[in-house]
Residue, then its C-alpha position, 0 to 999 in steps of 0.5 A: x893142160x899145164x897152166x902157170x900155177x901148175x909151172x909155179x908149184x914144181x918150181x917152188x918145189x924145186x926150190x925156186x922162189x918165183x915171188x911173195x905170193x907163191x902160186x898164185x897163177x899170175x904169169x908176172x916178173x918174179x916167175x919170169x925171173x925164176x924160169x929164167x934159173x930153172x932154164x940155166x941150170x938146167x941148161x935148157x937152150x930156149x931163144x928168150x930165157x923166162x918163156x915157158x914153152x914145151x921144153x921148160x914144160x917138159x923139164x920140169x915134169x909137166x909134159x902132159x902133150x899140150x902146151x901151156x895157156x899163153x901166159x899173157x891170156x892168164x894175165x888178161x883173165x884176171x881182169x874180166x868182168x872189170x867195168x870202166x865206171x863201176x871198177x875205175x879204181x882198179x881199172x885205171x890203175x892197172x892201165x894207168x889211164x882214165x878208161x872213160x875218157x880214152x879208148x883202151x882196148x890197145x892198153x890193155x892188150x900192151x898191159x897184159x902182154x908187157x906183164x907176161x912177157x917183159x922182154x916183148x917190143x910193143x907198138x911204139x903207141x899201142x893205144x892205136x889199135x891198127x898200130x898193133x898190126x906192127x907187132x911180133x909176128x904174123x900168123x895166118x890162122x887163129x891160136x889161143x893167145x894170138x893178138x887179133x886186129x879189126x876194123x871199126x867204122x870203115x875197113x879203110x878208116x883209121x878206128x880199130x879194136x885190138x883184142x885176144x883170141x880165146x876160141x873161135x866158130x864158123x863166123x866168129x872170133x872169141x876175143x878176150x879184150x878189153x873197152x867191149x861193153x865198156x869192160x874186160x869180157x869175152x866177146x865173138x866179133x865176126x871174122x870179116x872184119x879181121x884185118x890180121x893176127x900177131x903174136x909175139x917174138x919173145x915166146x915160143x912159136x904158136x901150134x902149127x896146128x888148126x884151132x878147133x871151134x867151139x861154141x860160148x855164150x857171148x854177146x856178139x860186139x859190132x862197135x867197141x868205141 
């Protein structure tokens, strides 16, 4: 599978200039900025100029038949492992919050995706994670990148959790996300209490394809307060 380092070399190759730090797998403005050239001169007909999906992928002789992993679950995975207390320093920075005193699943989720896709409308407060169900499109089935909301306390309640699909198995969804255990992890949250998936409007359409399951090793989370 093609990734964004993959996308960031033969663009330099090609003579683009996708930012100071060269190929370093982070899916960020300046990367956007040189696709979006690449997409021009090219003559490359995508609706959002700066997204990489089959085409551009294609174009730049990268086609190996899969798409390329959502730049926004890239930029998410830079950040695992990050506690709220043991890593404040970064973390709040990133997030531009104080995560130990305010529930940041949905900050993270509006970080990462506004990075990759600058372009991208987010929920007027994506703090709320529930409000995340108003974002892009909806999808009906689970896909690498798809944004997934839960339910947290009640199903008709008002509390939530927001998070990125990154794999699933019969009973479980696995979320990359952040506020689960107090930190960015993978975590599987059982699918029943799954109240939708999004994804964005701004890049290419999800695989129409059913996302085979796979089985990880991770902590099962039941109340990401």
């Amino acid at each position: 599978m093609a990734t964004v380092r993959d996308v960031q070399r033969r663009l330099i190759a090609l003579g683009y200039d996708v930012g100071p730090a060269g190929a370093d797998g982070i899916p960020g403005r300046n990367t956007t900025r040189a696709v979006a050239r690449f997409q021009d001169d090219k003559n490359i007909q995508v609706l959002y100029r700066g997204t990489i999906g089959p085409k551009t992928i294609a174009a730049l002789g990268l086609n190996d038949n899969e798409p390329i992993s959502p730049p926004w679950v890239t930029e998410a995975r830079r950040f695992l492992g990050l506690h709220e207390k043991k890593n404040a320093t970064v973390l709040d920075k990133a997030l531009r919050l104080d995560a130990s005193e305010t529930a940041w699943c949905g900050a993270f989720v509006g970080m990462v995706v506004a990075t990759a896709l600058p372009k991208e409308p987010l929920p007027a407060n994506p703090l709320g994670s529930r409000n995340w169900l108003k974002f892009g499109k909806a999808l009906s089935g689970p896909q690498i990148g798809a944004v997934a909301v839960f339910w947290r306390g009640a199903k008709n309640g008002w509390q939530g959790h927001v998070g990125i699909v990154v794999g699933h198995d019969k009973t479980h969804l696995h979320i990359l996300g952040g506020n689960q255990s107090d930190s960015v992890s993978v975590a599987r949250i059982a699918k029943n209490r799954l109240l939708g998936y999004r994804w964005p409007v701004t890049y290419p359409d999800a695989p129409h394809t059913d996302l085979p399951m796979t089985t990880i090793t991770a902590s099962i989370t039941t109340n990401e307060a």
